[in-house]
N, C-alpha and C positions, 0 to 999 in steps of 0.2 A: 587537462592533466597538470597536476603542479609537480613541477622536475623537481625542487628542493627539499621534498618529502621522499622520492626516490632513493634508495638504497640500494647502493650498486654492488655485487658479489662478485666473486671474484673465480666463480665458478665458471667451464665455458659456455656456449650457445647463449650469449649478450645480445636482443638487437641493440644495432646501431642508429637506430631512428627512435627508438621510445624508449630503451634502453631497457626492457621489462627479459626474464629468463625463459626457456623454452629450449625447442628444437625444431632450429629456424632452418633456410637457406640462403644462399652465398649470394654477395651481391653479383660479382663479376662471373658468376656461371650461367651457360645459356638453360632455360627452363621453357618445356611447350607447353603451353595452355590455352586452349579453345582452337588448334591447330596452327597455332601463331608460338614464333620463337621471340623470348624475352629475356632481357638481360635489366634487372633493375638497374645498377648503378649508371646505366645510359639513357634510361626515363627518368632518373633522378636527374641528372645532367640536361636531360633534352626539356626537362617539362619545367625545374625549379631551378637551374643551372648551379647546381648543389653537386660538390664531389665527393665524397666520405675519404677519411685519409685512410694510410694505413700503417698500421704501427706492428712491431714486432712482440710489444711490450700486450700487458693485458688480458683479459679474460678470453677473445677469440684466439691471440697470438697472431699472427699476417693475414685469418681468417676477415673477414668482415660478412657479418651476417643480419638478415631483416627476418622478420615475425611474417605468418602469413593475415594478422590485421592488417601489417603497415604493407604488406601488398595489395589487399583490396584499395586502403585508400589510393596507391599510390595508382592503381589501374584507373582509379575514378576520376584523379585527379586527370590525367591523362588525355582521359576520352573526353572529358569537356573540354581539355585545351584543342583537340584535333574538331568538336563541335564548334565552338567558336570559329577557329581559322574554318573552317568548308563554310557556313554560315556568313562570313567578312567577304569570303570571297565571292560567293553566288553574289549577295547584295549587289558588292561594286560590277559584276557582269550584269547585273541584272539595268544596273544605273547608265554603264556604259552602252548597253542596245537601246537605250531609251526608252524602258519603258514605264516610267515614273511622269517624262514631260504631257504637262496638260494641253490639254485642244484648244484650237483657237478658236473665239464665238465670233461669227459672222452680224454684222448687225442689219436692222433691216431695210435700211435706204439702198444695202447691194443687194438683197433678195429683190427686192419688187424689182430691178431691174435684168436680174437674170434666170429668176426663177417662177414658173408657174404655177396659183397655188390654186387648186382645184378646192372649193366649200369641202367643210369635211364634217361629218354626222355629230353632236353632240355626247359626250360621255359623261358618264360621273363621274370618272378619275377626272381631276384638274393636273394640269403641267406650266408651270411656269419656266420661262426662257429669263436669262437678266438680261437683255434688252427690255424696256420695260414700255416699248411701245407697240408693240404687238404681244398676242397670246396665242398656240395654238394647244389646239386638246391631244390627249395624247392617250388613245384607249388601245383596243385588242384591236389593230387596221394591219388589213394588209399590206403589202408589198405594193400592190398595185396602188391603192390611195395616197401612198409617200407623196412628195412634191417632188415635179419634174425640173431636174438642175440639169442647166448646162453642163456641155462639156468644161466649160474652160473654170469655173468653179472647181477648187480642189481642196476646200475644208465643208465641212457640213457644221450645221448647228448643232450646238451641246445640250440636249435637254436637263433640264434638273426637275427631281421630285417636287411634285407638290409637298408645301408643307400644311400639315393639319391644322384648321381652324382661320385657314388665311383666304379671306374671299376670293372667289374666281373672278380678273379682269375681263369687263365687255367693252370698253372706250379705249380710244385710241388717245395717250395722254400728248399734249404740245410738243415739239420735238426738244431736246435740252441742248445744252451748247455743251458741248464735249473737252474734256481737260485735255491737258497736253499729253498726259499717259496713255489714256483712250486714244487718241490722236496717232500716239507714237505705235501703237499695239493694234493699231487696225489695219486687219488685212487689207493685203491690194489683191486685186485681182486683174491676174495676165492673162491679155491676149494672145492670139496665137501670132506670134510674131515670127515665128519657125524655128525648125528642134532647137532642145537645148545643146549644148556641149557635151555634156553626162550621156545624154542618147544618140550623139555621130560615135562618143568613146565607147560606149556598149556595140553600136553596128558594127562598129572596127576589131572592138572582140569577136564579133560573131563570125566576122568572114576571115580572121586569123583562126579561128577554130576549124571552122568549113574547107581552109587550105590544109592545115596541120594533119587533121582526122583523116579527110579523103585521099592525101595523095602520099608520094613519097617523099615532097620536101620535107627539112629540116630545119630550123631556125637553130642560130647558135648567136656566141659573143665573142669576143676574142681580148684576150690581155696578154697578147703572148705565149699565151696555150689559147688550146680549146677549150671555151665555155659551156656545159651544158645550159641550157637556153631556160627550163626550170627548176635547176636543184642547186647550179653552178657551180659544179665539179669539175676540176680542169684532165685535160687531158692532152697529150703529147702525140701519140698517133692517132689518125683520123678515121680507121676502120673501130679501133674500141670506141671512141668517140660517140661514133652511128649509134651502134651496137647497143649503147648507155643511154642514147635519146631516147630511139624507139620503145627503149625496155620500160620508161614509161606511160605508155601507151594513150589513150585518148586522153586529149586536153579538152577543158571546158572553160565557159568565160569566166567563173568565178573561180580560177588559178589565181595564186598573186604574180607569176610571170606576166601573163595577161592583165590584170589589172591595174599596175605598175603605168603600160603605156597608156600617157595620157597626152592629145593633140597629136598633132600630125609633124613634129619637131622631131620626135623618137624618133632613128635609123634602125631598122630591123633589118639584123643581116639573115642570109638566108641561103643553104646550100644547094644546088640546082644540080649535082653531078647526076644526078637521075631523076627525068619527069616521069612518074608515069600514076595516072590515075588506078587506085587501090581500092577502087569499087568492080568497074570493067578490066582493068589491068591493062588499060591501053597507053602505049609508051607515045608522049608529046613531046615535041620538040622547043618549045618555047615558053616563056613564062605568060604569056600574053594568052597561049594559044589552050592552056591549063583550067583559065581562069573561064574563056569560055567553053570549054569543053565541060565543066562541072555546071554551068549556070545553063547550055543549050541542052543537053542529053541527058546529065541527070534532074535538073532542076532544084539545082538547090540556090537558096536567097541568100547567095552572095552580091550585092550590094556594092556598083563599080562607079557609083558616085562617091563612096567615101575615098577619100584619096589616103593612101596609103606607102610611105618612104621605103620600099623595097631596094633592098641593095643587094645583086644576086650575086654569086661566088661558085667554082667549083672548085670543091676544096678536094677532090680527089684527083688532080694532077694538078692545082694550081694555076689551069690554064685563062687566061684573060676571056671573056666571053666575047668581046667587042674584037679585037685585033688577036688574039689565039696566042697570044706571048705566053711562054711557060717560066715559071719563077722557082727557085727551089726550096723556097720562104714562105709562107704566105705574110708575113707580115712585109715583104717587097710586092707584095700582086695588090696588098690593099695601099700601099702607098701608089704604085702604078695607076691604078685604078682612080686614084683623088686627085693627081696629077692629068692624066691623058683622060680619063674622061669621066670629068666630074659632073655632077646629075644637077648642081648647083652651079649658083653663080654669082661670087665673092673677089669682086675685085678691087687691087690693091688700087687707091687714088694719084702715086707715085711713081709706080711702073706697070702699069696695069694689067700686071700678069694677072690670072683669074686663079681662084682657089677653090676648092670642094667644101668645105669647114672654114665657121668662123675660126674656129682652134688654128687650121693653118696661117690663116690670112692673119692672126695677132702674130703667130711667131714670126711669120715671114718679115713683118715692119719691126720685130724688137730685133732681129738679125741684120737686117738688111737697110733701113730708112731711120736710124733713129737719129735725133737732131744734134749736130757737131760733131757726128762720127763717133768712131771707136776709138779715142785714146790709147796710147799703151801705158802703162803706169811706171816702168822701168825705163823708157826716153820718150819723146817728147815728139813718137811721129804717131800719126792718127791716119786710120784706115777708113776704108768707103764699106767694107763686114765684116761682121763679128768674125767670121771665116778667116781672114784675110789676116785681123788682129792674131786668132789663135795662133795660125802658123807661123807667125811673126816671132812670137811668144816662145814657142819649142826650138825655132832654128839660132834666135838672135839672145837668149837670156836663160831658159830653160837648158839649156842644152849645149851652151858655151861657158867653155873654161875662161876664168876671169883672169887667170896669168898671164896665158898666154894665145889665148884669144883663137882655141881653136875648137871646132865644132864638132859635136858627135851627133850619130841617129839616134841614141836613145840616154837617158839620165845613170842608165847602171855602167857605159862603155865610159862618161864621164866621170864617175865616182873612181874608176879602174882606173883612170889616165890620172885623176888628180893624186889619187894614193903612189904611183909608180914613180913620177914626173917631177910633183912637185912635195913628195914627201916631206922637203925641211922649211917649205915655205909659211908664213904666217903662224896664227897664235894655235898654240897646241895645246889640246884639251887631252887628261891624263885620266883612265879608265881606275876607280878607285879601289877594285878587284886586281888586276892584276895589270896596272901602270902602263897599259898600250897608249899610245899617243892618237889621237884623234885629232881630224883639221877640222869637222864642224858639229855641233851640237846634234844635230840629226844624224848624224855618223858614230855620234860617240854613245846618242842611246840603242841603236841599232845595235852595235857593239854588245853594251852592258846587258843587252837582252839575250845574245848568243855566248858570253863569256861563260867557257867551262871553268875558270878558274878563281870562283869567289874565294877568297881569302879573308879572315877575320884576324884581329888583335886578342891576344890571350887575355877571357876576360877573370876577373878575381872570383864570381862565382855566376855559373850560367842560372838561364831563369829556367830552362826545361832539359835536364841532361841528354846531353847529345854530343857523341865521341867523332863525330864528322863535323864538326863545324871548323876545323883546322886543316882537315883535306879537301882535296878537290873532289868538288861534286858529281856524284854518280847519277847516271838516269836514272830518273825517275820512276817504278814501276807503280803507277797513277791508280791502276787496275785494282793490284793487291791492298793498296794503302787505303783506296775507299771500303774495302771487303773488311779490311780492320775499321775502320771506324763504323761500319754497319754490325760489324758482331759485339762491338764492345753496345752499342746504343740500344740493339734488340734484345741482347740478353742482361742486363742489367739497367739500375735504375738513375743511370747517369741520366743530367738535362744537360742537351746542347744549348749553347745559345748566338748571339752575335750579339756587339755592342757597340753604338757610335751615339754619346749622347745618352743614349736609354737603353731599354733593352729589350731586342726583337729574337723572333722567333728563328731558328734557325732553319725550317721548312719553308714555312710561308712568309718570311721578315714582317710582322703581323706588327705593330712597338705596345710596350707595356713599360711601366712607371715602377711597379711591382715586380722585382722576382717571381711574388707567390704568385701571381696572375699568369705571368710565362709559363710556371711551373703547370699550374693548373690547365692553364690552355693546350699546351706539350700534349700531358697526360689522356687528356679529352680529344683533341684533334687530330694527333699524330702519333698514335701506338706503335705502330711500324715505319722502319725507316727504308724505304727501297732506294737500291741502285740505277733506275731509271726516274727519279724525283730530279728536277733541275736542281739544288741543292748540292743534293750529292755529285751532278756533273760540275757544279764549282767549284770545287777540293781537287783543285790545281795549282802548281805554280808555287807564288809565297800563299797561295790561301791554303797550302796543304792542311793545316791544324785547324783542330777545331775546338773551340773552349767549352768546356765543360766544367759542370754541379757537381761534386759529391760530396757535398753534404749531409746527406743522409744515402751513401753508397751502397749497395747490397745488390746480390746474384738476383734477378729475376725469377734463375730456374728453379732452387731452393729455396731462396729468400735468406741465403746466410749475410751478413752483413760483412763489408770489405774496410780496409783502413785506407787504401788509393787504389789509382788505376795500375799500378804492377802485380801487387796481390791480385786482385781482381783477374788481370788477364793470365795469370797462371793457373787462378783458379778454375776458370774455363776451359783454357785446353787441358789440364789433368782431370775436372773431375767431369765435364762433356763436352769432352771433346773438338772444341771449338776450331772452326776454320781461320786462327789468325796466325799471323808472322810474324817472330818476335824480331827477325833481322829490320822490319821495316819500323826506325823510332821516330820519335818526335811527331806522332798524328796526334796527338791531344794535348790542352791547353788546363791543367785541371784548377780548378778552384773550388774554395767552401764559401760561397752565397750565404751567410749569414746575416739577420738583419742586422745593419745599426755596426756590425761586428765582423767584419772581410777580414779573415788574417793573411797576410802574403807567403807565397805558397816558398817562399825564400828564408825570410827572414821571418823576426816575432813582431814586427808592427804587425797595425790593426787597423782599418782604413773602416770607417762610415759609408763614406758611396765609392762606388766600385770605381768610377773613371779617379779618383786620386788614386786609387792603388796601382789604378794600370799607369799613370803617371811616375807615382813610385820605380815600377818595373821599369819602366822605358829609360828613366835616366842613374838608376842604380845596380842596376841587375840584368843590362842588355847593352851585346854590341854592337851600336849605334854604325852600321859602315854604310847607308845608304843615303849621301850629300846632297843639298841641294843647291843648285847652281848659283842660284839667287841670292843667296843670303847665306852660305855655306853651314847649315844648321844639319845636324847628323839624325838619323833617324832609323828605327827597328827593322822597318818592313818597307816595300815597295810600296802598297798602299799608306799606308803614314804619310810616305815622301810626297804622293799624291795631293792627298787631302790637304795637304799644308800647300803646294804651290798654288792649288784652285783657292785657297782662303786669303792665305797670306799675298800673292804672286801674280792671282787674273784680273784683269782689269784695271780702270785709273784711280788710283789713290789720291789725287791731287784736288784740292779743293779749289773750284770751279770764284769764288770769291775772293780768295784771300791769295791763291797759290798755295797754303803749308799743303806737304807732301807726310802720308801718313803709309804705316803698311800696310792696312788690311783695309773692308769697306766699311768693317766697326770698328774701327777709329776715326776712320774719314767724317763718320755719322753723328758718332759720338761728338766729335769738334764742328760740327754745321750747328748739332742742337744748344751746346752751351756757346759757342761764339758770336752764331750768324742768327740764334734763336731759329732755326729751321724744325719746323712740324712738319714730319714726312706720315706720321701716324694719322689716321681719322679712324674717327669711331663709324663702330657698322650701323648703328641707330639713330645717329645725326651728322649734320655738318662741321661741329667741331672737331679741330686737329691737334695732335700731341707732338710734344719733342721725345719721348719715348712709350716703349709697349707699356712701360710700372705706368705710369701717367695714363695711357690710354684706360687699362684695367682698371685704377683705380678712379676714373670717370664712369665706369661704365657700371662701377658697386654701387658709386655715390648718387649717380644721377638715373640708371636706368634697371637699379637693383640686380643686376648680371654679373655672378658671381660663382666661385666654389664654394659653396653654404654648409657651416658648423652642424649635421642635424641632433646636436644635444643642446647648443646657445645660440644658433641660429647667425653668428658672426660670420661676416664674407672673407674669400681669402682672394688675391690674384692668381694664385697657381692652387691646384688639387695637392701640388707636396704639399707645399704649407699650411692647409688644411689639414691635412692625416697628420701631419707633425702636431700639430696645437691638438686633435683630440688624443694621440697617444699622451703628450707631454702633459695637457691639462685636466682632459677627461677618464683616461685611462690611467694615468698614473705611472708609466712604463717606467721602469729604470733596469735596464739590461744591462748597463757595463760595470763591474765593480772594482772597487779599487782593489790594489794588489798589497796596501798596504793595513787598510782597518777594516778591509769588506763592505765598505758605504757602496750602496750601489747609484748610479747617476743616469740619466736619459742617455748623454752622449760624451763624445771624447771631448766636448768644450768642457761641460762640467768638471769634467771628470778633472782635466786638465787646471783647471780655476781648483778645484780641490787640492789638485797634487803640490800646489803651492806651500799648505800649511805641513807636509808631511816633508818637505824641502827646508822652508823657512830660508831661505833666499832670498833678500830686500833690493831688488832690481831696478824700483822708481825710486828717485830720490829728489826732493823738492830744491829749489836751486836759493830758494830764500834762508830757509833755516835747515837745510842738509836734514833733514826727518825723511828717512828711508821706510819704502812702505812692500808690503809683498803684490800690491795690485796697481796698474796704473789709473784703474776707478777711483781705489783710495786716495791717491795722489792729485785725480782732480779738484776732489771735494774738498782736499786738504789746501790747495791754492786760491779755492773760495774767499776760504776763510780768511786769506791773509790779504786779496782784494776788499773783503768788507772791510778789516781795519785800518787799511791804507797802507800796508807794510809791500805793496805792490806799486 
């Protein structure tokens, strides 16, 4: 179809895929066919990852509608993509059981010596083997005539067709010297040297099944609950527990609980509060006595040479099997139990206490034997264990007031005594909410977390109107405020988002580069916003607000279009009825996502990428009351404060060479690579290293063609922006900003800016040889060219 012969009308029922007239149906409506529910614009989505917009404007109006041609193809398109994928997958199942791997040829120096070959009748069919020094005929013979192989033989020969016209071999040719490949690919054959490993670990399933199936034990695990033993669901009391085992009912060896253990190292724990055989229903008293009761009376091939690490438990009163101790724990009955009587025998080489587990006998030497003792790091005496250090710790430094040297049981009865006691002692930290004195850092954020009294300076003009930022804070009711940001987000076509850097998803923190990509993904993966999403549980605290698109704002329910989110939320609760609360403000952060064109929701600037404008915001339009200690730098939000003391504030900034002291670790970096010539970068495709990423990237364009690639000129970028910027700017031609003065329209606010120059006429460089004032400081380089060529320089 050629689309620029197309003539479009302006009448409705338009498709949107071929764009031809009719009386189509909706994309976004469910429709059954062939007893299957379809929604086109989600196989458009799922099959081409294609969204159709939706405009108000136009021949459908908020309509979007397909032809029923472009729904055949698009059912066709469909079904082959779901025949491929079932087709890709069978394959790699089919690859993974192995059934592609070729047989191995046996060759004939190990037949003659384990195999029988009885004469066998002449045929006409001819069969060739590629060993090429024997032949054997291969007609319509029975079973019986085959050659008789040993046992211990466990491949057979591969026959191959005869090929037509190719003599039948009767000599036996010389024998050849065999390549190393040959060599390496020729089977060995084992003897019976006795089982393998694979058939003790199969016997061991069979008589854990034969135990399982016939009696009333139970196998379980323990992490602190109870384990079910094959699904591993935990559980807290011991009769559901049972109750959840058994509902499983017979186990077989090809479980993966069972096949799982492998060697006789596994500990299988095992509940014995009830023997009683579940064939005859005869109650035993012993584990021993179980074992032969099923192998004397019923006969079954449980197999008491495999040894097997049974660790027995009665987990219905806890009671010790060996000494009858009762514990109200069981995690005290199985330490009891490794302790008093361990089935093993793990003894320390230092004090030769004996241990159950290697697991104990390490901790017990990292506790107790490790070399020069336990140090204390606060003075200078060293303990014989870690034990003996801890206590040391809590009574003598932990737990002791440094004034006056007296000691509390616990760290909060100290905190009590030093605020009471010695309230005017030492350096006082002052709370910047409401100027409480603090004695120590970890007091004073403890503080600023429980301060009802945040207090602000009256700012000249707020970034989000809100008539409480001058009062003290009220609780919070968390509840209602998500119920508003859920009503505003379902019924309307606001996009949330989150932003650090880039911009992520506010569902799934997903990051995109693109708005429209956020946009698009939003729309496709997260239609509905629910109050049980993690998300939504993190609209607490300072993260109450959530930033928001509306850009192109409008009712969901009607599809009427909104000028902000105040219209908007009046609109809902008068024309349906919506469930929000206008007492609760400040839950949205709005913005217009324009490309290229952010205007601040403040003021009339115009910001290109969104982190300058929130920049803007933060230090013109926000009050900054949240300090940091460090560096006393003022900040919006509590997270802010954060994110700057982990950049700015964690770790060593000092340079390990020189000493200079820097603030951050990219500074630190930046001063290693041009002082010290330090290459921290290496490329992923070789051994050469870089002093930075730009360097790195651009080795990796130059030398290993790995790049963001132009696909109209085929030029490489380091980053994917600077890509989409050079084909909007060069290949697309974009110029979205226009001047406010002659309507030139420009790519960006540099141009734009570089323009704005002539319509100012403002001579800002001025040459310092002949005072010639110029409107650019380009112009004024070129201009001191000149006066170096003649020497006037």
């Amino acid at each position: 179809m050629e689309f620029d012969e197309i003539v479009v009308k302006e009448s409705p029922g338009l498709c949107r895929c071929c764009l031809s007239e009719g009386c189509y149906k909706d994309l976004g409506t469910e429709y059954t066919w062939m007893d299957e529910t379809e929604v086109y614009a989600d196989i458009l989505l799922e099959c081409f990852d294609i969204s159709i917009s939706q405009h108000m404007e136009g021949p459908n109006g908020p309509n979007r509608l397909i032809c029923e041609v472009c729904i055949t193809r698009l059912r066709d398109a469909c079904n082959f993509k779901k025949q491929v994928l079932d087709s890709e997958k069978k394959f790699v199942d089919m690859v993974g059981r192995g059934e592609f791997k070729s047989k191995v040829i046996v060759y004939q120096e190990q037949m003659k010596s384990e195999m029988i070959v009885e004469p066998q009748p002449a045929h006409d069919a001819d069969v060739e083997y590629l060993d090429e020094e024997i032949d054997y005929d291969d007609g319509n013979k029975d079973d019986s005539n085959e050659p008789t192989v040993s046992e211990d033989i466990t491949v057979d020969a591969l026959p191959i067709k005869g090929k037509r016209g190719r003599p039948k071999k009767s000599t036996v040719k010389p024998e050849k010297k065999k390549s190393k490949l040959e060599e390496k690919t020729k089977p060995k054959i084992v003897k019976d040297e006795g089982p393998y490993d694979h058939c003790t670990s199969e016997r061991r399933r069979k008589n854990l099944q034969i135990l399982f199936n016939n009696t009333s034990i139970i196998p379980f695990k323990w992490r602190g609950r109870y384990l079910c033993f094959y699904c591993g669901q935990n559980f807290t009391e011991y009769a559901t527990f049972r109750k959840h085992t058994k509902s499983h009912g017979l186990c077989s060896t090809s479980d993966y609980a069972l096949k799982i253990i492998k060697g006789n190292h596994v500990e299988i724990k095992i509940d014995i509060s009830e023997m009683i055989c579940e064939i005859c229903y005869e109650p035993l008293t012993s584990f021993s006595e179980i074992i032969d009761h099923l192998i004397g009376k019923h006969e079954l091939e449980y197999d008491k040479t495999i040894f097997t690490p049974y660790q027995e438990y009665r987990l219905v009163d806890c009671r010790c099997q060996l000494c009858g101790q009762e514990f109200a724990y069981f995690g005290y009955l199985i330490s009891h139990t490794n302790i008093a009587h361990p089935q093993n025998s793990f003894i320390c080489d230092n004090c030769g206490e004996r241990f159950n587990k290697k697991r104990d006998l390490a901790m017990h030497i990292r506790h107790y034997h490790r070399d020069g003792g336990y140090p204390c790091d606060e003075c200078s005496e060293i303990f014989e264990s870690h034990i003996l250090l801890r206590k040391h710790r809590n009574n003598f430094h932990f737990r002791r007031c440094k004034s006056c040297d007296l000691r509390f049981p616990s760290y909060t009865l100290l905190q009590k005594h030093i605020k009471c006691d010695h309230s005017d002692d030492g350096p006082h930290k002052n709370c910047p909410h409401c100027s409480k004195q603090c004695q120590t850092s970890q007091g004073l954020n403890q503080h600023i977390r429980k301060c009802k009294r945040k207090k602000g300076t009256k700012m000249s003009t707020p970034v989000f109107p809100d008539d409480n930022l001058l009062q003290p804070n009220k609780k919070q009711n968390v509840q209602q405020i998500r119920k508003n940001i859920q009503c505003v987000l379902n019924m309307s076509t606001a996009v949330p988002f989150k932003f650090f850097a880039k911009y992520s998803c506010f569902y799934c923190s997903k990051y995109f580069v693109e708005f429209d990509e956020l946009k698009e993904h939003v729309v496709a993966e997260h239609p509905i916003c629910d109050l049980k999403e993690k998300c939504m549980k993190n609209c607490k605290g300072e993260r109450i607000t959530v930033k928001i698109d509306i850009s192109s704002l409008s009712c969901r329910v009607c599809f009427q279009p909104m000028e902000n989110v105040d219209t908007l939320i009046d609109h809902l609760i008068t024309k349906h009825t919506a469930d929000y609360d206008k007492s609760m403000t400040g839950c949205f952060e709005p913005f217009k996502i324009i490309k290229d064109n952010i205007p601040c929701p403040i003021c009339s600037n115009v910001f290109r990428y969104f982190g300058t404008l929130l920049r803007h915001i933060n230090s013109e339009h926000s009050n900054n009351n949240k300090i940091c200690d460090f560096c006393g730098r003022s900040f919006k939000n509590v997270a802010n404060l954060k994110v700057h003391i982990t950049y700015a504030h964690t770790g060593s900034c000092e340079c390990e060479i020189c000493g200079a002291k820097y603030k951050n670790q990219w500074c630190l970096g930046r001063h290693r690579a041009k002082s010290h010539n330090a290459k921290d970068f290496q490329c992923t495709k070789c051994p050469e290293r870089f002093q930075s990423q730009y360097h790195k990237q651009k080795h990796l364009i130059k030398v290993h063609d790995i790049g963001h690639k132009c696909t109209y000129c085929g030029k490489m970028f380091t980053r994917n922006s600077f890509m989409k910027d050079h084909i909007r700017r060069t290949h697309l031609k974009e110029k979205n900003v226009p001047c406010t003065v002659c309507n030139e329209k420009f790519f960006d606010n540099y141009l734009l800016r570089m323009h704005m120059v002539k319509h100012k006429g403002e001579r800002k460089f001025s040459c310092e040889v002949c005072g010639k004032a110029f409107l650019r400081r380009s112009n004024l380089s070129s201009h001191k060219e000149m006066h170096k060529k003649y020497g006037h320089v």
